[in-house]
Backbone as JSON, one array per atom type, in Angstrom:
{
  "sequence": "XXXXXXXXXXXXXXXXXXXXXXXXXXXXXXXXXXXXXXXXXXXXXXXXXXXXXXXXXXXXXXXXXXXXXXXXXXXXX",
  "N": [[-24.9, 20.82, -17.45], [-27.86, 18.87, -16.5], [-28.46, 18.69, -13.24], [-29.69, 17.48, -9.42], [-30.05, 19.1, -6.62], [-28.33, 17.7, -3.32], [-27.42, 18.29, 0.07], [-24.47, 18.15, 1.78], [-23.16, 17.13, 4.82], [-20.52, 18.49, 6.15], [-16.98, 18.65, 7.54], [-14.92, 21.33, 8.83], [-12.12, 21.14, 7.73], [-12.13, 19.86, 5.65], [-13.93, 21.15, 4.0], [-13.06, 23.98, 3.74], [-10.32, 22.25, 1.97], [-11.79, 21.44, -0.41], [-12.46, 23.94, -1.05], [-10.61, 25.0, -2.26], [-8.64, 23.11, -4.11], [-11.21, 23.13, -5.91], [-11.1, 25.95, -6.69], [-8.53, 26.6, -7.15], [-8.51, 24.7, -9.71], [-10.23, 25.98, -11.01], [-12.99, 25.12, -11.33], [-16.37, 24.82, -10.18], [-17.55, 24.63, -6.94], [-19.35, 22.48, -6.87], [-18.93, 21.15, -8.93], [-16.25, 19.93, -8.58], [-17.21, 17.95, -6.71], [-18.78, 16.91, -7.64], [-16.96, 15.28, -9.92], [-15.02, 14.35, -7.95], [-16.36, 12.52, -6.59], [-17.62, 10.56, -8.69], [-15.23, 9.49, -9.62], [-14.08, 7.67, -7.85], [-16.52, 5.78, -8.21], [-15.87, 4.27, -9.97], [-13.15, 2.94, -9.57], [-10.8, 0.14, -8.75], [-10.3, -1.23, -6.12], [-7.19, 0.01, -4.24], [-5.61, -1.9, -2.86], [-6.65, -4.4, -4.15], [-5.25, -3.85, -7.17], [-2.82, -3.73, -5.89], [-1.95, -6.53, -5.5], [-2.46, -8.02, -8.28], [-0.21, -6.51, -8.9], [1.43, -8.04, -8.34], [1.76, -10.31, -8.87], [3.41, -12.93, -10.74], [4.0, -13.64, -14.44], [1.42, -15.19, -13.68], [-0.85, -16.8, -15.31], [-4.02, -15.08, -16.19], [-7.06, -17.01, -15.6], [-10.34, -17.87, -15.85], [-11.59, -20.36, -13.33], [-12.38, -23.82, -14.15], [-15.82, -24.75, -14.07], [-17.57, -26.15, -11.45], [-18.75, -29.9, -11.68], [-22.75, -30.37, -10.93], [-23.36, -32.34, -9.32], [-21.09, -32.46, -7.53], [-21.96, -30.25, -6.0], [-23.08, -29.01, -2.74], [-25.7, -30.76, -0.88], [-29.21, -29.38, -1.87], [-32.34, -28.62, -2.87], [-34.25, -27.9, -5.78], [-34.95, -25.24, -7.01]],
  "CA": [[-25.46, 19.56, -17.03], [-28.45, 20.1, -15.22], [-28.36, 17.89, -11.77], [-30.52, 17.39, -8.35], [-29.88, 19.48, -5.42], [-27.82, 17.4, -2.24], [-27.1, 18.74, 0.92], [-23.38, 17.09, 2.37], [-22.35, 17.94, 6.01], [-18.88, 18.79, 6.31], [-15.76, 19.47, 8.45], [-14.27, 22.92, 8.2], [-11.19, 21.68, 6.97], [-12.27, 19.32, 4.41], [-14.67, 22.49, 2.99], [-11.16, 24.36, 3.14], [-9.34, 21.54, 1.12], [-12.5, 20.91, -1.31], [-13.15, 24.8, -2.27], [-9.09, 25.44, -2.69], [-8.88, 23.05, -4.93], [-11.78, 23.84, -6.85], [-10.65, 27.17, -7.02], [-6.63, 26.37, -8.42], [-8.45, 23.84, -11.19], [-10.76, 26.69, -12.08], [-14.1, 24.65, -11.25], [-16.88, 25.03, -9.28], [-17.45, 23.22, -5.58], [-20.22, 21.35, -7.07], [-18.29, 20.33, -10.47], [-15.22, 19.41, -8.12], [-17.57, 17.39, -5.85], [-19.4, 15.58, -8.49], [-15.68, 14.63, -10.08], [-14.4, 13.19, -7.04], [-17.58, 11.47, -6.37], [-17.59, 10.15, -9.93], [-14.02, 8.9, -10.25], [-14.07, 7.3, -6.87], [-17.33, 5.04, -7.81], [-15.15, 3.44, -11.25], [-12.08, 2.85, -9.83], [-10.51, -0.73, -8.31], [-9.12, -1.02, -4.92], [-5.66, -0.42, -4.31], [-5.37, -3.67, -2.65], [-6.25, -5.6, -5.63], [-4.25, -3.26, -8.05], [-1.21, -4.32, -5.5], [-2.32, -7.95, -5.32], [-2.15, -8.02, -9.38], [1.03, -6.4, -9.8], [2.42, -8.62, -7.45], [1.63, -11.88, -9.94], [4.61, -12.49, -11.77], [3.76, -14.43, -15.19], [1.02, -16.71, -13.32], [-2.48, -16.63, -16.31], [-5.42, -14.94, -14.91], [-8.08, -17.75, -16.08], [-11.64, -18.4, -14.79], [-11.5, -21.97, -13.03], [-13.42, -24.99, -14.37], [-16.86, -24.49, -13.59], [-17.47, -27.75, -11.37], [-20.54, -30.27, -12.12], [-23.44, -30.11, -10.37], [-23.05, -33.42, -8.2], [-20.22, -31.75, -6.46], [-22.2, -29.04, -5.3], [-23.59, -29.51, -1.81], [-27.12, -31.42, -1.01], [-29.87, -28.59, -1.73], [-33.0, -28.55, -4.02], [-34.02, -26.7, -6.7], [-36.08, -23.8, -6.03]],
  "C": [[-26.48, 19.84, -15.93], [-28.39, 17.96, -14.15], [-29.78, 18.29, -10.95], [-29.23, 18.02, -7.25], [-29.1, 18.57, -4.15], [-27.41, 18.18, -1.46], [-26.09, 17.87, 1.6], [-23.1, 18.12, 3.7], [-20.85, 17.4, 6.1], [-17.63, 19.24, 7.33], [-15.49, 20.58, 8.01], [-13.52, 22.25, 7.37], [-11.57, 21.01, 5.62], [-13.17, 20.32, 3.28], [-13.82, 23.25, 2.45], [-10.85, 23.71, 1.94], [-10.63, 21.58, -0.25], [-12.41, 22.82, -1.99], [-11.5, 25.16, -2.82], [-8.8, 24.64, -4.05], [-9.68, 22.86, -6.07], [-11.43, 25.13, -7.07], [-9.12, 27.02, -7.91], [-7.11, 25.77, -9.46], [-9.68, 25.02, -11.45], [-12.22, 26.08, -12.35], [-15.0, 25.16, -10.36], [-16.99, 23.86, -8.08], [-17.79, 22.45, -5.83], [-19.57, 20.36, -8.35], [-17.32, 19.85, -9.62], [-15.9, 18.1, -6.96], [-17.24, 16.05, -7.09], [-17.94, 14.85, -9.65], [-14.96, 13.69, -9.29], [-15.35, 11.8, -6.77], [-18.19, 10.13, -7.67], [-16.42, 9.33, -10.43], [-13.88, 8.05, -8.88], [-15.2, 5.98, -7.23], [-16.74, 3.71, -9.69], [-13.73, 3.0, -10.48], [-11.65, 1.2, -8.73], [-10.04, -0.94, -7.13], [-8.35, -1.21, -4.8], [-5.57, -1.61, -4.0], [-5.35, -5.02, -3.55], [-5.46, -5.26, -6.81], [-2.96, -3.72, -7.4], [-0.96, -5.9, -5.7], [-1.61, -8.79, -6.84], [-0.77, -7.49, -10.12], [2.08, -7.38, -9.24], [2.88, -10.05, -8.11], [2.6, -12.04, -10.97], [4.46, -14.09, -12.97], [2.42, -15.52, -15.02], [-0.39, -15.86, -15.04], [-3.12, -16.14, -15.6], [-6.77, -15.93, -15.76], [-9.17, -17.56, -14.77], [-11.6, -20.0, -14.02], [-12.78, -22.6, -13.61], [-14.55, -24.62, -13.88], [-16.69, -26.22, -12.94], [-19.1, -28.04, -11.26], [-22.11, -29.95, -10.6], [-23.7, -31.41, -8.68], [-21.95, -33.18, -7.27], [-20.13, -31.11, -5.6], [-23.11, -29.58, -3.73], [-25.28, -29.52, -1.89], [-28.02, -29.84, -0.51], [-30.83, -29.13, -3.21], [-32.65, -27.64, -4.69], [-35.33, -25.83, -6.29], [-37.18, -23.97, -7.18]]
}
């Protein structure tokens, strides 16, 4: 895969923790970066993953859209 060059500044230890395990999974630093950095920009925040398991039976619907006379006094652009 070809990529662009970045330069990240780093703590020691987190350089530690990042090339160790790239090294035990058998990757390189940059393939172990661009993984974390990649699965990190898909994923939901715990908080709403807890929020949702916490819902016991309720529907998840969209609400009513409401009319336009409801909405507060503004033109139209």
């Amino acid at each position: 895969m070809a990529g662009r060059a970045i330069t990240l500044y780093l703590d020691e230890d987190t350089i530690i923790e990042a090339k160790s395990v790239a090294a035990r999974e058998g990757i390189s630093l940059s393939e172990y970066a661009r993984r974390r950095l990649a699965s990190g920009r898909r994923t939901w925040p715990e908080s709403l993953l807890d929020l949702l398991g916490s819902l016991k039976q309720v529907p998840l619907e969209a609400p009513t859209e409401l009319s336009w006379e409801m909405d507060s006094g503004r033109g139209l652009l």
